[in-house]
C-alpha positions in Angstrom: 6.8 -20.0 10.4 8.7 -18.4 13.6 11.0 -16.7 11.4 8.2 -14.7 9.6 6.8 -14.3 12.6 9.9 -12.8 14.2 10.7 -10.7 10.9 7.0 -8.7 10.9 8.3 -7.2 14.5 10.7 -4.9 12.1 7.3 -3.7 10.7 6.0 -2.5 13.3 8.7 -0.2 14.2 10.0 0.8 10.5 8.8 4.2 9.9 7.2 5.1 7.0 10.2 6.9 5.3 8.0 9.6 3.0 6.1 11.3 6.2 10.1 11.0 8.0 11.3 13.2 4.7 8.8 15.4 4.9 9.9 16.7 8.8 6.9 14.4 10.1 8.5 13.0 14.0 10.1 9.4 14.0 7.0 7.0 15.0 4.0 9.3 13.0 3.7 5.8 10.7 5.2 2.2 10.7 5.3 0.3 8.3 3.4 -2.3 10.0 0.4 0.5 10.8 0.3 1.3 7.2 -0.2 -2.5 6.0 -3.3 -2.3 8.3 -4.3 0.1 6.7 -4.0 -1.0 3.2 -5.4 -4.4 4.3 -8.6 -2.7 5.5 -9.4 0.0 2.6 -8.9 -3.0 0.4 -11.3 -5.1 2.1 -13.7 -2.3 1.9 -13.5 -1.4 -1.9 -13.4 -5.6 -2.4 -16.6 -5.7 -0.1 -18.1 -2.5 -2.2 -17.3 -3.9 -5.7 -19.2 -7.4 -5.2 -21.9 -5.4 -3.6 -22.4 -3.8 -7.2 -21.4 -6.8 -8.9 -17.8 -7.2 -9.5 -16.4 -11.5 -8.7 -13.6 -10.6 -6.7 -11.9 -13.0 -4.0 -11.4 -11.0 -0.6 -9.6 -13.6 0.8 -6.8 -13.3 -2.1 -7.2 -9.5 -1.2 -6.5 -9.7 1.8 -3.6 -11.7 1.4 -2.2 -9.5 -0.8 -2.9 -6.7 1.1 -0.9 -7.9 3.9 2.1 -9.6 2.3 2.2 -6.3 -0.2 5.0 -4.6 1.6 6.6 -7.2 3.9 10.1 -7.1 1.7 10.5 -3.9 3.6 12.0 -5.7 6.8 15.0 -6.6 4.4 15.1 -3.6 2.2 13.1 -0.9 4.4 11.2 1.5 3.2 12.7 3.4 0.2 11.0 6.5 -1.1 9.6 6.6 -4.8 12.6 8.7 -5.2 15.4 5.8 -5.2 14.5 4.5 -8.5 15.6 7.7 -9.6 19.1 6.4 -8.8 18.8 2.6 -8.8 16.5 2.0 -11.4 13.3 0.3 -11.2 14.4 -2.8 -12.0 16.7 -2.9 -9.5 14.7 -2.3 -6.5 12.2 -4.7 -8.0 14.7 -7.3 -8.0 16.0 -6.3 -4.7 12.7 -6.2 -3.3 12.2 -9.5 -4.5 15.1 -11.0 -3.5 14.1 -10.0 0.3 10.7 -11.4 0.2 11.7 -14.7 -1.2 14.7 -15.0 1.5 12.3 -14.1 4.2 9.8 -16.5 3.5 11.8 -19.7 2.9 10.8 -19.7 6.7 7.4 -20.4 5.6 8.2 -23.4 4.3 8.7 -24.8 0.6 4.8 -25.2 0.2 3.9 -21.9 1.7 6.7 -19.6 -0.1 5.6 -20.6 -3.4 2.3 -19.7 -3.0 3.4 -16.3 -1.2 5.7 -15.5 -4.3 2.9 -16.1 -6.5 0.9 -13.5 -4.8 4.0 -11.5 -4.3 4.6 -11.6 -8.5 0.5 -10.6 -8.6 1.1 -7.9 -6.6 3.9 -6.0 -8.8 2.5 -7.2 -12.0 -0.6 -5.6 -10.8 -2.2 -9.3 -12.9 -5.3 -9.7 -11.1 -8.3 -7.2 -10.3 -7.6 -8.0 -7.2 -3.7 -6.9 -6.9 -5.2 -3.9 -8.8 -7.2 -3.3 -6.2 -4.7 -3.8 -3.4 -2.7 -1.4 -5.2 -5.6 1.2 -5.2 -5.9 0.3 -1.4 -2.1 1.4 -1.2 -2.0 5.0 -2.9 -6.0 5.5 -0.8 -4.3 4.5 2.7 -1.6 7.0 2.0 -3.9 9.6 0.9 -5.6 9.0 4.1 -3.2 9.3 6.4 -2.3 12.8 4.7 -5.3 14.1 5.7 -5.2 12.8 9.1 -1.7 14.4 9.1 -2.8 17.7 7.4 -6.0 17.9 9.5 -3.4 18.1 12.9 -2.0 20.8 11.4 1.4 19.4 9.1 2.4 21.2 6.0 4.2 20.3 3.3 2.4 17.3 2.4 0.9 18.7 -1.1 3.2 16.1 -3.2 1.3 13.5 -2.4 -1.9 14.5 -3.4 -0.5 15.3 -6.9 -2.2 13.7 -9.6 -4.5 11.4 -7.1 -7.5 12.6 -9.6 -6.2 11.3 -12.8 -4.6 8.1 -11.4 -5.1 4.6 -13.3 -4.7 1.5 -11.7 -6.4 -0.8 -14.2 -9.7 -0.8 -13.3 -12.6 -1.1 -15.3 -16.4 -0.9 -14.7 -18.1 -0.9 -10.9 -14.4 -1.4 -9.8 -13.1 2.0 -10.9 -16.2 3.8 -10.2 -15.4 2.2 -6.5 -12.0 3.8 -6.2 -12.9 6.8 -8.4 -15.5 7.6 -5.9 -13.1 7.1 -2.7 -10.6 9.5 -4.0 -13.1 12.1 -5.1 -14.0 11.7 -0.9 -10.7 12.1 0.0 -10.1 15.0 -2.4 -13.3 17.2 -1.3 -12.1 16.6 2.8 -8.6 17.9 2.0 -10.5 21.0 0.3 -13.1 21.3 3.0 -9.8 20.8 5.7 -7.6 23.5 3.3 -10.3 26.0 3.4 -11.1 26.0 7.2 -7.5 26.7 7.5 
């Protein structure tokens, strides 16, 4: 497993290319910092949908949460944007082509099992790699806010559509996430209009 081990250090220092775009300063995100992130929003909508109810496995959460973007130390981190060029099926297949190759180091045994959850993940085939995926688009709309609350501009893109987004979810589940982003939504408005 060293080689995984050693291939996570990229994370940590790939910045997050969107906020680099948008004139945020090299270091305001790694990629690393935002896995964290995703891992622990997803936790806490997995932890608030079987406290109303919902079966859902945290531990497969989790692991999805933190292998979701670990490709990126091959690929790095490509804005929404290059599909307009490559295609979407090429990045996938890029992407996929990365993870595989980096997890061979986990050993046969282990890299099955990580593609598996891998293929979840961009399927979006479980409620839980829906919900890993709502974890995603939440942890970015969090971290514009923390951005636009220290003053940064420009960042209105991102918000765009976060309302009307669908990620599968049915029931207690959606009402979980639909409830986070209404949160995030009224503190951007309450930040906007002290400004």
């Amino acid at each position: 497993m060293l080689s995984v081990l050693l291939e996570l250090q990229r994370l940590k220092r790939l910045d997050r290319t969107g906020w680099v775009l948008r004139g945020l300063p090299p270091g305001a995100e790694s990629v690393a910092a935002h896995s964290y992130g995703v891992a622990l929003t997803a936790m806490l909508l997995a932890d608030e949908c079987e406290a109303r109810g919902v079966a859902v496995d945290v531990g497969r959460v989790l692991r999805l949460a933190l292998l979701h973007d670990l490709q990126e130390t091959r690929t790095g981190d490509m804005p929404r944007t290059v599909a307009d060029y490559y295609g979407r099926e090429a990045r996938r297949a890029a992407e996929r082509a990365a993870f595989d190759d980096i997890m061979r180091g986990a050993g046969e045994r282990h890299a099955s099992r990580y593609a598996e959850l891998h293929e979840d993940y961009e399927s979006r085939g479980s409620l839980e790699a829906r919900l890993v995926k709502a974890a995603d688009v939440l942890d970015l709309l969090a971290q514009a806010l923390a951005f636009e609350r220290a003053g940064s501009r420009g960042l209105g893109e991102f918000w765009e559509g976060a309302s009307e987004r669908d990620f599968g979810l049915e029931g207690e589940a959606r009402e979980v996430v639909r409830e986070t982003v209404e949160a995030l939504l009224g503190e951007r408005k309450a930040v906007n209009s002290r400004q």
